[in-house]
Z-matrix of the N, CA and C atoms (Angstrom, degrees):
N
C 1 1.456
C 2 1.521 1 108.79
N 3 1.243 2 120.01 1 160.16
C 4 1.129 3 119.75 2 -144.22
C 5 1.973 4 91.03 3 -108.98
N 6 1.474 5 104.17 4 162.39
C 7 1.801 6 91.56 5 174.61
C 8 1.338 7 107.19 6 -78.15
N 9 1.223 8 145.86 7 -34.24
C 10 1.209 9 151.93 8 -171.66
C 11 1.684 10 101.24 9 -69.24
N 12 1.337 11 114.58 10 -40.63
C 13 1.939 12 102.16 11 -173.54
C 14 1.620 13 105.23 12 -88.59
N 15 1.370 14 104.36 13 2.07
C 16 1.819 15 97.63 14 -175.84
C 17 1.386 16 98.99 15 -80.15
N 18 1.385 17 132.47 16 144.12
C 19 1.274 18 149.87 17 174.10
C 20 1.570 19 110.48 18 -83.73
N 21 1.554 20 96.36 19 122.50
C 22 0.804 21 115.51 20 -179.28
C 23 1.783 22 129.09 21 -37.08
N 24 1.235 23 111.19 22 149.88
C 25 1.486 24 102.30 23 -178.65
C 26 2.075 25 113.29 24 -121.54
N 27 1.423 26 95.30 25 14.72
C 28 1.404 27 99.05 26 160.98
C 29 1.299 28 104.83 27 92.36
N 30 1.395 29 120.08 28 -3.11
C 31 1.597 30 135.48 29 -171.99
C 32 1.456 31 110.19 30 -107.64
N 33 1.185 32 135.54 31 115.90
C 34 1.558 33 151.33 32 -168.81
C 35 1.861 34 97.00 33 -64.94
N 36 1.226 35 145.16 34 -50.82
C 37 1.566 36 152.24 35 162.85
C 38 1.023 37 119.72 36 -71.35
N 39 1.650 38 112.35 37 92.42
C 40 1.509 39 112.05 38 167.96
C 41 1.447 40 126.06 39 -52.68
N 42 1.218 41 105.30 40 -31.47
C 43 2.034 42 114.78 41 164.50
C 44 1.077 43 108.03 42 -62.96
N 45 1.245 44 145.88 43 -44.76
C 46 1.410 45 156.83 44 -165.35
C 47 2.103 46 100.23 45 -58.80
N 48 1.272 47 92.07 46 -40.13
C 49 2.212 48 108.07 47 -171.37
C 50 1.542 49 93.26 48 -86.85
N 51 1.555 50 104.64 49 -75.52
C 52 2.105 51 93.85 50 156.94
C 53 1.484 52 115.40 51 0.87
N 54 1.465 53 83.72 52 -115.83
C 55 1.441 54 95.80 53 -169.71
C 56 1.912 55 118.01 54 -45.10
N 57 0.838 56 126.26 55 -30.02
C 58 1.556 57 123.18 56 173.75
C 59 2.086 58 110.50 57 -82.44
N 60 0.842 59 82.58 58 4.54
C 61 2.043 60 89.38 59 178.56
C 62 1.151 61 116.21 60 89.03
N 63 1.215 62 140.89 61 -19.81
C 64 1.396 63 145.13 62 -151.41
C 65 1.916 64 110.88 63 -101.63
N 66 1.485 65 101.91 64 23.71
C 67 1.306 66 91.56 65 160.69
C 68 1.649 67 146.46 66 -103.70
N 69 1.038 68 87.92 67 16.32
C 70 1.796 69 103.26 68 162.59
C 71 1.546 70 114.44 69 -127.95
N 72 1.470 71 105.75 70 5.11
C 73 1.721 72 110.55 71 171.54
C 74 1.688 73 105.27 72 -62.49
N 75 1.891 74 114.75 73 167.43
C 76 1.245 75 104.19 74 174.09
C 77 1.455 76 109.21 75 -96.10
N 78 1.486 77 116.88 76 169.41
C 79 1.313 78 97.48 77 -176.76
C 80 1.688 79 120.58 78 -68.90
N 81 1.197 80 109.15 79 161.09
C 82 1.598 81 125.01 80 162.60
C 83 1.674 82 126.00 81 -51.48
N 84 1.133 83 113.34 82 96.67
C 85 1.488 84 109.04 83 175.79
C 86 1.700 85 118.90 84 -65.99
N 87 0.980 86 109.06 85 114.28
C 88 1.746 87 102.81 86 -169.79
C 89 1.497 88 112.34 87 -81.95
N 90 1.053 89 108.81 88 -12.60
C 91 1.760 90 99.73 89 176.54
C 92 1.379 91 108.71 90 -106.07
N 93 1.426 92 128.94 91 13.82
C 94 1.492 93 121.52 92 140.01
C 95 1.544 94 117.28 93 -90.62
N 96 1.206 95 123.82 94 7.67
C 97 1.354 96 145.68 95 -147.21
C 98 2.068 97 82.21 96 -107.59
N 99 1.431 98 93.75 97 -83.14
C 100 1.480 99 105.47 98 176.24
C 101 1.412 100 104.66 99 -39.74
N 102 0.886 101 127.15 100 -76.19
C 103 1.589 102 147.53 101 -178.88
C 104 1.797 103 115.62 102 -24.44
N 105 1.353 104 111.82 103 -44.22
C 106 1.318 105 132.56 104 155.91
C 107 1.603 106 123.38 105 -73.86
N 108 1.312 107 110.95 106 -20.78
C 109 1.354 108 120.91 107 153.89
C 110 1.321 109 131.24 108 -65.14
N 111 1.607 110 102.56 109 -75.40
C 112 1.701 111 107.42 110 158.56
C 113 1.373 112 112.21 111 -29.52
N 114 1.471 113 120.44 112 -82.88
C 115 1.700 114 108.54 113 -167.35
C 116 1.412 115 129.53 114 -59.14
N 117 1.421 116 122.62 115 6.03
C 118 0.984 117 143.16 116 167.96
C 119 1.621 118 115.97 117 -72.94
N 120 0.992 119 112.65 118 -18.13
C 121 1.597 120 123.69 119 -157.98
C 122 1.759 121 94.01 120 -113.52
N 123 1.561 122 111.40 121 -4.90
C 124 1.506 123 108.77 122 165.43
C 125 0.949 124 118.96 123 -106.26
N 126 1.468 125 137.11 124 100.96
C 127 1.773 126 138.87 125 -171.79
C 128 1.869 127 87.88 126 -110.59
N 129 1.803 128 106.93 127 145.70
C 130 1.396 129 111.90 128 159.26
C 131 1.440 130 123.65 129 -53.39
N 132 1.593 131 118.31 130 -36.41
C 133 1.605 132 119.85 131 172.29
C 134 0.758 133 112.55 132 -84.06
N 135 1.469 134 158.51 133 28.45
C 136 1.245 135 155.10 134 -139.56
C 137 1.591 136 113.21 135 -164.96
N 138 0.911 137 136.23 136 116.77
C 139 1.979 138 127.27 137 169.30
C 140 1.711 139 82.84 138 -65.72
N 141 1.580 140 101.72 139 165.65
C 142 1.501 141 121.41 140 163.67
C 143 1.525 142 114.98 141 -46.11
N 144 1.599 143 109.01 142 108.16
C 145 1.638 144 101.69 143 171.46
C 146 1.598 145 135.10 144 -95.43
N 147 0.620 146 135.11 145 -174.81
C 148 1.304 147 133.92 146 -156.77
C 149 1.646 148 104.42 147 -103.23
N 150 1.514 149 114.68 148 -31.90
C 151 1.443 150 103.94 149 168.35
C 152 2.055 151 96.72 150 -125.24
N 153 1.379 152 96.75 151 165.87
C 154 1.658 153 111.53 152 178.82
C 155 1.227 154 96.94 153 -42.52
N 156 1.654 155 132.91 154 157.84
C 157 1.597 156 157.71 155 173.46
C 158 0.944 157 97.32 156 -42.77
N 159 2.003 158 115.49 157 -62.72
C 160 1.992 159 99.85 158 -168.34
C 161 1.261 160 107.70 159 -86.74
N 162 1.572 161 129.76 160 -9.14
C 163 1.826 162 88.26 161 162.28
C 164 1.463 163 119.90 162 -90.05
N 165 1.209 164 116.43 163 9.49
C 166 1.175 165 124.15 164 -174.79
C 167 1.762 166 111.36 165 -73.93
N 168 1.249 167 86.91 166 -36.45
C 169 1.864 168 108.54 167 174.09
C 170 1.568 169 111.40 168 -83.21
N 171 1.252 170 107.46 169 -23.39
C 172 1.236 171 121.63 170 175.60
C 173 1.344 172 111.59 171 -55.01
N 174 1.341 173 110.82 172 -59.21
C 175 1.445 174 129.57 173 -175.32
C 176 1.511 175 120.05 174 -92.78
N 177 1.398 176 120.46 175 11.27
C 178 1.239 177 145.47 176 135.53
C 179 1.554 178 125.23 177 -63.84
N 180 1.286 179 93.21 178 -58.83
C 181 1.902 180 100.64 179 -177.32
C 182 1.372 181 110.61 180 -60.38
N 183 1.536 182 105.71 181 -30.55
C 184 1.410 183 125.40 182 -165.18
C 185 1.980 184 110.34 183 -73.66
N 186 1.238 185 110.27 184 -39.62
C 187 1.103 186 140.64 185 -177.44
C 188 2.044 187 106.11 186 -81.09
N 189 0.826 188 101.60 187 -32.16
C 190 1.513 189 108.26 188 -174.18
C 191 2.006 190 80.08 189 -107.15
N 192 0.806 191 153.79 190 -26.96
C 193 1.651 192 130.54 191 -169.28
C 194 1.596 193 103.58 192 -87.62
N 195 1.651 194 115.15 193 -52.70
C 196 1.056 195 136.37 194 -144.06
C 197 1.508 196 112.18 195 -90.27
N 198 0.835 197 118.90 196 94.89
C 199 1.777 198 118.07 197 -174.28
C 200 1.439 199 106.16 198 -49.29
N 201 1.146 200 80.31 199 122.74
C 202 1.788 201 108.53 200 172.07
C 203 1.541 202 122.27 201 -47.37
N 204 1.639 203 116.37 202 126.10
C 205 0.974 204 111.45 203 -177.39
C 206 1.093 205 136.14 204 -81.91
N 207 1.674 206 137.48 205 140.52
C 208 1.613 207 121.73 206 -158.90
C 209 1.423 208 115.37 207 92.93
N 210 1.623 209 117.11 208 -4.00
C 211 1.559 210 90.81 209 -170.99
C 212 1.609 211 91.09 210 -104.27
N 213 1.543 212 78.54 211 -167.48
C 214 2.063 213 79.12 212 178.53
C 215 1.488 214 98.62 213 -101.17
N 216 1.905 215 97.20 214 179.68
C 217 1.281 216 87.22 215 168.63
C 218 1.915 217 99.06 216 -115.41
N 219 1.139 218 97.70 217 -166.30
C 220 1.908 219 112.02 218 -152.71
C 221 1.155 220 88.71 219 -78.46
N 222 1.401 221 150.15 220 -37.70
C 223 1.805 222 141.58 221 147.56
C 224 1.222 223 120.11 222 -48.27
N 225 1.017 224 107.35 223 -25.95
C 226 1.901 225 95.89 224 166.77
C 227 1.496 226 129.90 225 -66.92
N 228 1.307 227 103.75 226 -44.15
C 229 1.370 228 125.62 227 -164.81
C 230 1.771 229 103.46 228 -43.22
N 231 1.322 230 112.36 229 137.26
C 232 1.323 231 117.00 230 172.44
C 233 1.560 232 130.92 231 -131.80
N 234 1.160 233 133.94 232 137.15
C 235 1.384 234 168.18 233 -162.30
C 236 1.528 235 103.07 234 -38.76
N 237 1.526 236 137.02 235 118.78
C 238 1.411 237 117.31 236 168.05
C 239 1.364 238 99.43 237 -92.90
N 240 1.242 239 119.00 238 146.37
C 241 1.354 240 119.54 239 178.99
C 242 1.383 241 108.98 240 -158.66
């Protein structure tokens, strides 16, 4: 197939689809795209969140791994007296 009859993939750099593999893929439908987003953001344990389930956990794991910014650490701490 020719580069000119391949359908477009919504991307301005045909090298850019090249080199990343995606140049004989079909294109991407974006409103099943959204669509898989939205219902993502509805879990049974969860009220409606504001971002999809896994980044939501994302930024959970992240929050529980990553020491918190602003606090002290356990050598700092000082004496009221």
């Amino acid at each position: 197939m020719d580069v000119a009859q391949q359908p477009r993939l919504g991307c301005l750099s045909e090298k850019a689809l090249t080199d990343s593999g995606r140049a004989g893929d079909p294109p991407d439908r974006p409103a099943e795209w959204a669509t898989l987003t939205h219902q993502l953001r509805y879990h049974d344990d969860y009220p409606p969140l504001a971002r999809p389930l896994p980044l939501h956990w994302a930024r959970l794991a992240g929050e529980y791994v990553l020491p918190v910014a602003g606090t002290k650490s356990a050598g700092s701490t000082s004496s009221a007296s």
